[in-house]
C-alpha positions in Angstrom: 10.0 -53.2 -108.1 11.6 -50.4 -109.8 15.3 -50.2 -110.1 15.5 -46.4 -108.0 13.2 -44.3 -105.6 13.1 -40.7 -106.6 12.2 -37.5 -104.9 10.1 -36.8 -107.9 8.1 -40.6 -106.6 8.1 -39.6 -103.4 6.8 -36.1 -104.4 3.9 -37.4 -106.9 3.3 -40.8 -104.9 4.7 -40.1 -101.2 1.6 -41.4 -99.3 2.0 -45.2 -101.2 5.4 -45.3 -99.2 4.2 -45.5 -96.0 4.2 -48.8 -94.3 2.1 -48.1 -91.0 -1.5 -47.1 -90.2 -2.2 -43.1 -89.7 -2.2 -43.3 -86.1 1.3 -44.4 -86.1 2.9 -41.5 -88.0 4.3 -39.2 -85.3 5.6 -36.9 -87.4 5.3 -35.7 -91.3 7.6 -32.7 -92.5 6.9 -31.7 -95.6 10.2 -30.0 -97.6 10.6 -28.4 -101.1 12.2 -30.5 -103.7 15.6 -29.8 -105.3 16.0 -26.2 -106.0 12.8 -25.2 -104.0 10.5 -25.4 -107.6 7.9 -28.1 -108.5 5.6 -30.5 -105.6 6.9 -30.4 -101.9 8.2 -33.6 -101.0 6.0 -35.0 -97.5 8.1 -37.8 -95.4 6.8 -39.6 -92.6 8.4 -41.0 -89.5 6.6 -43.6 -86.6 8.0 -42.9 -82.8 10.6 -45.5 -83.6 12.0 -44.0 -86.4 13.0 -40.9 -84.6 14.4 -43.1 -81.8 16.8 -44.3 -84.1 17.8 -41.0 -85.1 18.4 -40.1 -81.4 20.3 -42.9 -81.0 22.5 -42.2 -83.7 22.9 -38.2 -82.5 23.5 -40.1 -79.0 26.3 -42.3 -80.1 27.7 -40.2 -83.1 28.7 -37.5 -80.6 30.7 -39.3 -78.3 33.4 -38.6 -80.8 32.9 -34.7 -80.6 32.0 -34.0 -77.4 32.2 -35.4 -73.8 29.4 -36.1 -70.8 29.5 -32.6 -69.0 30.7 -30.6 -72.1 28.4 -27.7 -72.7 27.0 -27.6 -76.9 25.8 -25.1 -78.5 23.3 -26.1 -81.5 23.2 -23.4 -84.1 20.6 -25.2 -86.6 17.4 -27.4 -86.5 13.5 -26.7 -85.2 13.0 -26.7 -81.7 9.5 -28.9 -82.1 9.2 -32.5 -81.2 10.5 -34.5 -83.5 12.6 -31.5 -85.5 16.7 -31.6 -85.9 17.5 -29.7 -83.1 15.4 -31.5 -80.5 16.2 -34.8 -81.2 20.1 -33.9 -81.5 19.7 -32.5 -78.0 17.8 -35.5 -76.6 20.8 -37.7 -78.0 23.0 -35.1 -76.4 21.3 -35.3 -72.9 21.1 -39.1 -73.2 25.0 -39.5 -73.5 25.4 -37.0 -70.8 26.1 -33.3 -72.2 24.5 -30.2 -71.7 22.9 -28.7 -74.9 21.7 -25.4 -75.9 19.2 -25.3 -78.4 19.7 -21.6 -80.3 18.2 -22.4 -83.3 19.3 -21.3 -86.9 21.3 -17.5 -86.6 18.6 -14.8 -86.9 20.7 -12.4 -85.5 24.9 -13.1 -85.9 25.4 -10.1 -83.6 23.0 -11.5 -80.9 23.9 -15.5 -81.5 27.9 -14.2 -81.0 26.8 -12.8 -77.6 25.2 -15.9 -76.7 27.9 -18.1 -77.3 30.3 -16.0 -75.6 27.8 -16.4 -72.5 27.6 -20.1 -72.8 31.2 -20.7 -73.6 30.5 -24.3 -75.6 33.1 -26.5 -75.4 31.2 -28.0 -78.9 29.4 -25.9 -81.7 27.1 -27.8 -84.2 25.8 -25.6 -87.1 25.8 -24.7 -90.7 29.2 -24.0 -92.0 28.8 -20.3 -93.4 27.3 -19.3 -90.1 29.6 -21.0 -87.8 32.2 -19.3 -90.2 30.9 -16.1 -89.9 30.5 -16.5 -86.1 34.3 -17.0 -85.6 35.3 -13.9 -87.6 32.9 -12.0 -85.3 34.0 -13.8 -81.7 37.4 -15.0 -82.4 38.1 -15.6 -78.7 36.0 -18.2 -78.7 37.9 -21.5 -78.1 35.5 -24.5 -78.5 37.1 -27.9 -78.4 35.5 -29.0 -81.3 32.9 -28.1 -83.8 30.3 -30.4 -86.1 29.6 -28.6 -89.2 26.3 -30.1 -91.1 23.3 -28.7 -92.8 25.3 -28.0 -96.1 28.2 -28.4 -98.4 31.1 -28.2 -96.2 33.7 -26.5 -97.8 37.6 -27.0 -97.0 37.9 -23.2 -97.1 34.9 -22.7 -93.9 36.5 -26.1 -92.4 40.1 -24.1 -92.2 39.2 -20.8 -91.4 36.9 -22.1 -88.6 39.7 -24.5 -87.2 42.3 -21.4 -87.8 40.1 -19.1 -86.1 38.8 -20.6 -83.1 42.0 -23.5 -82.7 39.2 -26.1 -82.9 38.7 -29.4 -84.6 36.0 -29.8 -87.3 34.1 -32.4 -87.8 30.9 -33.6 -90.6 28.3 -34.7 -90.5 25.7 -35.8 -93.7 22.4 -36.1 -93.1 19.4 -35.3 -95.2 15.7 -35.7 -94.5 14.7 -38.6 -96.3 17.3 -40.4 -94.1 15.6 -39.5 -91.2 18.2 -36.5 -90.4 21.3 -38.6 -89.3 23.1 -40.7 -92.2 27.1 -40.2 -91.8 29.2 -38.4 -88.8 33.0 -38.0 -89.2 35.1 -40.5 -88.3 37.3 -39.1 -84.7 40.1 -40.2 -87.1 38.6 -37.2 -89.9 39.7 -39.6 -93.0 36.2 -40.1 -94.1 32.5 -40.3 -92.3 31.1 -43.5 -90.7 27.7 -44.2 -92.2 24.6 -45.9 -90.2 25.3 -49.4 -91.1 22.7 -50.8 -89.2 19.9 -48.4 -91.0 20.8 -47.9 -94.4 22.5 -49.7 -97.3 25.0 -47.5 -99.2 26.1 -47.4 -103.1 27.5 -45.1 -105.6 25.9 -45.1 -109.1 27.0 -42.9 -112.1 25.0 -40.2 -112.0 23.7 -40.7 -115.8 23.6 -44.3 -116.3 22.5 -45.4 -112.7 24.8 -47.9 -113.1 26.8 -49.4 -109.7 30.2 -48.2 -109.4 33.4 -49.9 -107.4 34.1 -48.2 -103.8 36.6 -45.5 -104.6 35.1 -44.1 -107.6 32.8 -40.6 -107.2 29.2 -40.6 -108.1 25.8 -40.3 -106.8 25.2 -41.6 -103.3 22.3 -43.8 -102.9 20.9 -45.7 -99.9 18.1 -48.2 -99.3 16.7 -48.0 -95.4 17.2 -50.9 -93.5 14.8 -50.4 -90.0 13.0 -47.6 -91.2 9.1 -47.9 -89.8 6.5 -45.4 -91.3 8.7 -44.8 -95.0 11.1 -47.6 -96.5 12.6 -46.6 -99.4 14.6 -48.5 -101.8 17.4 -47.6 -103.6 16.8 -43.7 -103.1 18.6 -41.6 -105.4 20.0 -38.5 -103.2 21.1 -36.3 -105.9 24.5 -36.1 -103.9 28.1 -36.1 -105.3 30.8 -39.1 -102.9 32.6 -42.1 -102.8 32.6 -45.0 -100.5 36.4 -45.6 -99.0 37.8 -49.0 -98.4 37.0 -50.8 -95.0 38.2 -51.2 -92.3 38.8 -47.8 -91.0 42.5 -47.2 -89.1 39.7 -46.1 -86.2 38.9 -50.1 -85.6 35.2 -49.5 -86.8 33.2 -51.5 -88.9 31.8 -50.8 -92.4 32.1 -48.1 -94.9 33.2 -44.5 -94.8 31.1 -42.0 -96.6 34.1 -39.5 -98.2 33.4 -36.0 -98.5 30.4 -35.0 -99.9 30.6 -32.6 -102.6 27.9 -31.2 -103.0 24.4 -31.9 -105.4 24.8 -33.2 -108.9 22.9 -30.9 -110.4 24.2 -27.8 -108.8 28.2 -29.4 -109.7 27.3 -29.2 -113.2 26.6 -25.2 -113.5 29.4 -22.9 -115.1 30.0 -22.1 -111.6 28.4 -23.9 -108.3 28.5 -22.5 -105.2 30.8 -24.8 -104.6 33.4 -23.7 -106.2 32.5 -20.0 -104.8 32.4 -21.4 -101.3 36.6 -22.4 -102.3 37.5 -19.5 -103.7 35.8 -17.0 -101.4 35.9 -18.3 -97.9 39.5 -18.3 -97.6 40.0 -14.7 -97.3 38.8 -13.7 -93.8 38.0 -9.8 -95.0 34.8 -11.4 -96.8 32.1 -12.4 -94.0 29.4 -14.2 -96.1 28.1 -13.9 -100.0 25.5 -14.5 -102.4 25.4 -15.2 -106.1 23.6 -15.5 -108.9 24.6 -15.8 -112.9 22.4 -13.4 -114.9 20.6 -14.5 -118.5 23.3 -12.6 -120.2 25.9 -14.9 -118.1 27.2 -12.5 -115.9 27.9 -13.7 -111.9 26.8 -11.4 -109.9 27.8 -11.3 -106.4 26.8 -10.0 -103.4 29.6 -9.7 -100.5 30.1 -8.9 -97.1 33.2 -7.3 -96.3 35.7 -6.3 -98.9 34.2 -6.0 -102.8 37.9 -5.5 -104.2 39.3 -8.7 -102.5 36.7 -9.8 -103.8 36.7 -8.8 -107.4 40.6 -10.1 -107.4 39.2 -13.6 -106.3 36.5 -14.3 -109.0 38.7 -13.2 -111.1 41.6 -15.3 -110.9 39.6 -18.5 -109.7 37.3 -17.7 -112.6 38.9 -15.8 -115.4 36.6 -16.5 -118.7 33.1 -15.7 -116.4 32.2 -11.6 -116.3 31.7 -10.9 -112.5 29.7 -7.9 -111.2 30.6 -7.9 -107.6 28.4 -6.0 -105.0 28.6 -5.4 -101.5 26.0 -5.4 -98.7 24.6 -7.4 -95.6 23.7 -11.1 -96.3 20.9 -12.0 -94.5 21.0 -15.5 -92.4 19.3 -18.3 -94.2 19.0 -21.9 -92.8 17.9 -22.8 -96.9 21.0 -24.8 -98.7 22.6 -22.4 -101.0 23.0 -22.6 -104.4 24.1 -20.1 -107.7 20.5 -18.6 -108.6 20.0 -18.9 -111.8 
């Protein structure tokens, strides 16, 4: 058996995976790998497989949300078996009442609808719940789950600031079947499936096992999973594991923060660090970026370009910037500094 499962193995060799006849797959989704280039990745999942995962939404949001509270979900596919459905099946199951919007097409049109529905809980993306609360400020949702994404400190802040709300993350990738790690109702770190997956940290070059407390790459072996087991799978994912117990009184590890993907960590600047820098000023809605062959970042903004300007350049003083300004179109695709 080899030491790691890759997405390039599960990209080149995803069929040998599976562990159950045909006619037990329920569902295959099929996703690009890391930074959208090379062969798509195809994961399978059995009936059972996605009944974990609603069971997981189910008992993960009793700490965000109450039986009768009203939750608007801003992210996922609205077909069996897709994010959004089976977080709103876990949702009905532990008695709330979910609205399925889907990803933002329209910020204008989603802002009107959640001023209809009033949620007492947003779930969604972390840009676009942050640009959603500069455009509907009165909002006033108890709580909000941010997920989908790198979850910056600035977005957390200006969304809790904005709307007087607690934010809470969630990490959760496909290959773990959606649902991995949901914030603790303490917020010191995120509580990870212990039943379904086995966590480590390895350094990132070496692969070697590192001690809880130290950062590295996050990687997990399933546990109960049905149609796909994977062993030792290599996320690509910057954390830490945190010392158990949790002051909470639950069992196992905490997941920290996540910070982000290796790769896109090591770039003269990740969107990251943009995400920091940028996100705290309420005058600038939404960005993109991208560093140009002759390393120049350009970037695209939102809202005010000399704000702007006067960021980059004090966050980042030895990169050029070019620093444009227009309307970002929503994008439910993780973000990253094109290069």
């Amino acid at each position: 058996m080899k030491d790691f499962t890759t997405p390039e193995d599960i990209s080149l060799r995803g069929y040998e995976y599976v562990a159950v006849k045909g006619d037990e797959i329920a569902r295959v989704v099929t996703m690009d790998t890391s930074g959208s280039t090379g062969t798509k990745k195809r994961l399978y999942f059995t009936e059972g497989d996605l009944r974990q995962t609603v069971e997981f939404f189910r008992d993960g949001m009793r700490d965000i949300c109450r039986p009768g509270d009203r939750v608007a979900i801003l992210m996922g596919s609205p077909s069996p078996g897709g994010l959004g459905r089976l977080l709103e099946e876990g949702l009905i199951e532990m008695g709330a009442l979910p609205s399925l919007l889907c990803f933002p097409a329209d910020y204008g049109e989603t802002a009107r609808a959640l001023k209809t529905l009033q949620p007492d809980t947003v779930v969604g993306l972390p840009v676009q719940v942050r640009k959603l609360a500069l455009l509907a400020p009165e909002l006033r949702p108890r709580t909000v789950l941010l997920s989908g994404d790198y979850v910056s400190l600035a977005a957390t802040e200006s969304i809790g600031r904005l709307w007087h709300t607690a934010v809470f993350s969630h990490y959760g990738l496909t290959e773990s079947g959606l649902g991995f790690a949901v914030q603790c109702p303490l917020r010191r770190g995120q509580h990870i499936r212990c039943d379904d997956f086995e966590v480590e940290i390895v350094d990132p070059d070496t692969g070697e096992k590192l001690p809880d407390g130290a950062w590295g790459e996050i990687v997990f072996t399933t546990l109960r999973r049905e149609a796909m087991p994977l062993h030792r799978y290599r996320t690509g994912d910057f954390s830490r594991l945190l010392p158990a117990p949790c002051p909470c009184g639950r069992p196992g590890p905490l997941l920290d923060r996540v910070l982000g993907r290796i790769e896109e960590r090591r770039k003269p600047v990740s969107i990251y660090a943009l995400d920091e820098a940028l996100l705290r000023d309420d005058a600038i809605r939404d960005y993109e970026a991208g560093m140009t062959e002759d390393g120049v970042l350009r970037v695209t903004v939102e809202g005010d370009g000399e704000k702007a300007r006067a960021i980059l350049a004090d966050a980042f003083p030895r990169i050029p910037a070019e620093v444009l300004t227009g309307v970002i179109s929503p994008s439910p695709k993780k973000r990253s500094v094109r290069t």
